[in-house]
N, C-alpha and C positions, 0 to 999 in steps of 0.2 A: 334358345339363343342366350337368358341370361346364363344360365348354367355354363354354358358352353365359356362364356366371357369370365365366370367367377374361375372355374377350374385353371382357365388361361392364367390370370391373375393371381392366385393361390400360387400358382407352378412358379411363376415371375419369381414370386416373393422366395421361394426357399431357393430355389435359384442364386438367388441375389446374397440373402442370408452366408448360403454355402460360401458363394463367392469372397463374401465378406467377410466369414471365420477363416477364408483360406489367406487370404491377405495380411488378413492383422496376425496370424500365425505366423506368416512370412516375414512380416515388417516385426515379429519381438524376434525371429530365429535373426533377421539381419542386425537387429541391435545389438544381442546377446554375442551375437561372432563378430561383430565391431568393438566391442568391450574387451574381449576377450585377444582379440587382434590387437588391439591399445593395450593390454594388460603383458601380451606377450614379447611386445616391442619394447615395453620401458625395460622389463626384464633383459632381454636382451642389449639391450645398448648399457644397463648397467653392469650386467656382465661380462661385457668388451672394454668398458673401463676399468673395471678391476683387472682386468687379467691385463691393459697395458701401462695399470697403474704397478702393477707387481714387475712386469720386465722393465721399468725403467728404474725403481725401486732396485732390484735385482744386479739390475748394468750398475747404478752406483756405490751399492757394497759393494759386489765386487773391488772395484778400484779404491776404495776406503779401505778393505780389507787388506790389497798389496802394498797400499801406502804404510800400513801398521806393521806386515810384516817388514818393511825397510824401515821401518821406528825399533823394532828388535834387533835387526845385525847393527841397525847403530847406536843402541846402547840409550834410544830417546827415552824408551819405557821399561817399566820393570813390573813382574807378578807379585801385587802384594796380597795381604788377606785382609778383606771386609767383611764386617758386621754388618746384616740385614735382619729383619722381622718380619715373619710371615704373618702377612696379615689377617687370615681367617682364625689362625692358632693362636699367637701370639709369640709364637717361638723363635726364640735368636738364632739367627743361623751365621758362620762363618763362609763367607766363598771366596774366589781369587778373581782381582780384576786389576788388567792392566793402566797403571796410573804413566804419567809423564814425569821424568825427573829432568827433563833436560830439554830447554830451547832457544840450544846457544848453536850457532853456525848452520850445517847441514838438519838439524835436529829444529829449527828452529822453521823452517821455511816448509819442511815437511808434516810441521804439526799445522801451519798457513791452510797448503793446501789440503789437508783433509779438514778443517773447517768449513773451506769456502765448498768443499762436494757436501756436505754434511749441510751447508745454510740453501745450496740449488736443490740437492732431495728433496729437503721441507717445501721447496718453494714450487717444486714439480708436483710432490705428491698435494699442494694446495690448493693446485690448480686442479687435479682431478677432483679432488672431494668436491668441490665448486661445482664442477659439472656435473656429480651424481648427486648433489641436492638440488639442481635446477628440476632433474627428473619428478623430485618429489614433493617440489616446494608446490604453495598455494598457487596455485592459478594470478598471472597478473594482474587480474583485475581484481583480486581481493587485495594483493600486495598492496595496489594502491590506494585500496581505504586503511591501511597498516600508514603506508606516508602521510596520507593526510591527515589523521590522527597526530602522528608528531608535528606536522606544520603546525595543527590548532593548537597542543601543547607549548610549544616554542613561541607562540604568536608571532611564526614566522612564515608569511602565507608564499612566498617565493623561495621555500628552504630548499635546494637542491639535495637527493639522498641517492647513495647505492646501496641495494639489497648485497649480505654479504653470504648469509647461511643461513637455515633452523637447526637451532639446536634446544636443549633444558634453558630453564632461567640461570645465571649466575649464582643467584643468593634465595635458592629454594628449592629443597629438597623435604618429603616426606616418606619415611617409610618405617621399617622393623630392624633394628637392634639386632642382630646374629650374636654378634661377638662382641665383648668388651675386653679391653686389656688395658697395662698402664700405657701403653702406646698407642692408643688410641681404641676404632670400635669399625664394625663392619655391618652395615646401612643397607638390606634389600628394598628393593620396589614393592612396592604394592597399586594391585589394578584400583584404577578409577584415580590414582592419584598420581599418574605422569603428567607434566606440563610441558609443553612446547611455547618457543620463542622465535620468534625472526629478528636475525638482527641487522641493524641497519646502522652504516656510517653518513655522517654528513660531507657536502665534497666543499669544504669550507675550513680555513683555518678557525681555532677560538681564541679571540683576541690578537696579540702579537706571539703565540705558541706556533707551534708545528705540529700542534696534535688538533683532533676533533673530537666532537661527542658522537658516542655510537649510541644506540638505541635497543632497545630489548621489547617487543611489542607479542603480547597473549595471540597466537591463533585461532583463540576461540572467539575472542571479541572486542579485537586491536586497541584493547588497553596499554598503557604504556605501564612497564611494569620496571624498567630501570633505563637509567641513564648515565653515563660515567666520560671518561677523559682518558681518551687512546689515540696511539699516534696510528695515522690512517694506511689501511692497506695500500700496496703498492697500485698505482695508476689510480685513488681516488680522487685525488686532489691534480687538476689539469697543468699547473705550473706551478710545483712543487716550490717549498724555499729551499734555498743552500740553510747548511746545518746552521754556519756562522751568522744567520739571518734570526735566527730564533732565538726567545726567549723562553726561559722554563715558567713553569706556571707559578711563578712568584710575583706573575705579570700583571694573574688576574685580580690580586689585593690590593691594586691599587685601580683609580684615586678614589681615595675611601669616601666609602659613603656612613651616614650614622644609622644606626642601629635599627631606628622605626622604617628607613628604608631600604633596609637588607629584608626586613622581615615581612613590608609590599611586596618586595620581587617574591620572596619563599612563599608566600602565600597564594602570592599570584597562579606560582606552578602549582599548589595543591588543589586553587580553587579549579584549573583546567583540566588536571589530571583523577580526582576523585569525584564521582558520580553521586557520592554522599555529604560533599564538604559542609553544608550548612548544616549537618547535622552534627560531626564531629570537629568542628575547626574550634571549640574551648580545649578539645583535649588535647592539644599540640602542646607538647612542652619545651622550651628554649634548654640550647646547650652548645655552650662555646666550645670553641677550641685550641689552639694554638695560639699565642701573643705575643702580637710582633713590639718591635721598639718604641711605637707611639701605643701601646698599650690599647691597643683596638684587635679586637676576636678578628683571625684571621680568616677561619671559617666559622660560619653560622648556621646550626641544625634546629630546625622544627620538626619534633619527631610527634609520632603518633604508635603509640603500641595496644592494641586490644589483648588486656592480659585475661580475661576475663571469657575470650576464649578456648573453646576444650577440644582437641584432635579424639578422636574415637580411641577407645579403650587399644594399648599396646601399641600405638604408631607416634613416630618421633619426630619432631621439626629438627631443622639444624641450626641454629643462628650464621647470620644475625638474625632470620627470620622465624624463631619457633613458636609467635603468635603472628597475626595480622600486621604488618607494619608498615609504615609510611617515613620515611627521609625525605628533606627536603634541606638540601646544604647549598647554602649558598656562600661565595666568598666576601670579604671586605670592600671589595671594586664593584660584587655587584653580579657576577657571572657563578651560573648554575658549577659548583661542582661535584653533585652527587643528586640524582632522585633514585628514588626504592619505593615501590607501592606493591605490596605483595597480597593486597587484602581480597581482591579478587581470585588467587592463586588458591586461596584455601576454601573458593567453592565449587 
């Protein structure tokens, strides 16, 4: 009888076992074909955007194209000869391109509208590329440790942001030297050293401008890696101003503040934005710039440069960034206009 009950019980058990390796079998072969169903769907949708990013692309040379041939019988354009250099060589080349000489009467409304198809392509094709970086961007719930990150930077805990794209940093590139010429040099990649960016606009004017600050944020660990002064994509700002409403950013040197408290606010940004600040905040060096009529720096820079860093043998920074650096510029009134923290970038 026990025998009888163990044999029962043995049999249970591989029974079960089997059952068990055939499930969890089942449930990786369902994961692996859900992945791969995700994998083949983004592919897809981003292949349907390109190919209806190209026939709209396509429909609007076209009509750019007929608009130039009626810039020819009417005498608007002429084939001259241009001077280029190719870049991988260095070599001067000669080619022919059609210039404008003329945008008086008929000639003048037709160089209008091929402008304004030339300013809706960009603005068509912007909207695609938009769409096929949503495909690839971070997940939103990382994005929004990427915002909140700039709120803490900004010490601004209600900052409104829109996500706009990833692309490189602005002010950081590292790689190998191909070519050098008196016209310049040609810059390959090397692995392990691509860096991605997200960037992000705020949906706010700065100060009395019509531009806003965008953002540049590391995807590896929602450092803030720059920040700068741009007039804001189209629909970020909900009630835009009239042009005659704005002021240029001459707005933001005033009313001036003295010197030790331009250099609170700059430091304020370094202390939020570097991870290491009390270890490096003697090495910030002061460097004016511009001087207005009361003789007060119109912008103020606390830089930080680690020269004393070494890139591996044969790879190249670009400036501004070719060691570890930090900007932190601020204006006479008081208002951020430049951070750059690249020192993260070069780990």
């Amino acid at each position: 009888m026990n025998k009888k009950i163990l044999i029962i019980a043995l049999t249970a058990i591989i029974v079960i076992g089997i059952g068990g390796a055939i499930v969890y079998t089942q449930i990786n072969r369902n994961i692996t074909s859900q992945k791969k169903v995700q994998g083949n769907s983004i592919e897809a949708q981003m292949a349907a955007i390109k190919s209806q990013r190209e026939q709209v692309s396509e429909g609007y040379i076209q009509k750019i194209n007929e608009i130039t041939d009626k810039q020819k019988e009417q005498g608007c354009i002429e084939l001259r000869d241009m001077e280029s250099t190719k870049t991988v060589t260095g070599e001067k080349v000669i080619g022919k391109e059609w210039r404008v000489i003329s945008t008086e009467g008929i000639c003048g409304g037709l160089q209008k509208e091929k402008e304004a198809l030339s300013k809706e392509m960009y603005s068509k094709s912007s909207q695609f590329s938009a769409q096929l970086d949503l495909l690839t961007a971070r997940p939103e719930l990382e994005r929004e440790k990427a915002t909140q990150a700039i709120r803490d930077f900004m010490a601004k805990p209600d900052l409104q942001l829109q996500y706009i794209h990833t692309r490189r940093p602005s002010n950081f590139n590292v790689g190998i030297i191909t070519n050098q010429t008196d016209n310049g040099y040609t810059s390959e990649d090397v692995d392990g050293w691509e860096r991605k960016v997200e960037v992000y606009q705020q949906k706010e004017y700065i100060g009395n401008t019509c531009e806003v600050y965008e953002y540049e944020v590391d995807i590896r660990n929602n450092d803030i890696v720059q920040v700068g002064i741009r007039y804001p994509q189209e629909d970020i700002i909900e009630n835009p101003k009239k042009q005659e409403e704005c002021q240029d950013s001459h707005s933001l040197e005033t009313s001036l503040l003295t010197l030790s408290e331009i250099e609170e606010i700059a430091m304020g940004y370094a202390q939020r934005g570097v991870k290491n600040f009390n270890e490096i905040k003697d090495k910030f060096i002061y460097e004016g710039s511009s001087v207005n009529p009361k003789a007060i720096s119109a912008h103020n820079a606390w830089i930080y440069e680690n020269k004393d860093y070494k890139l591996p043998e044969g790879l190249t920074a670009e400036l501004p960034s070719k060691f570890p650096t930090i900007w932190s510029r601020v204006s006479s009134g008081g208002y951020l206009i430049m951070w750059l923290n690249t020192t993260g970038l070069f780990n």
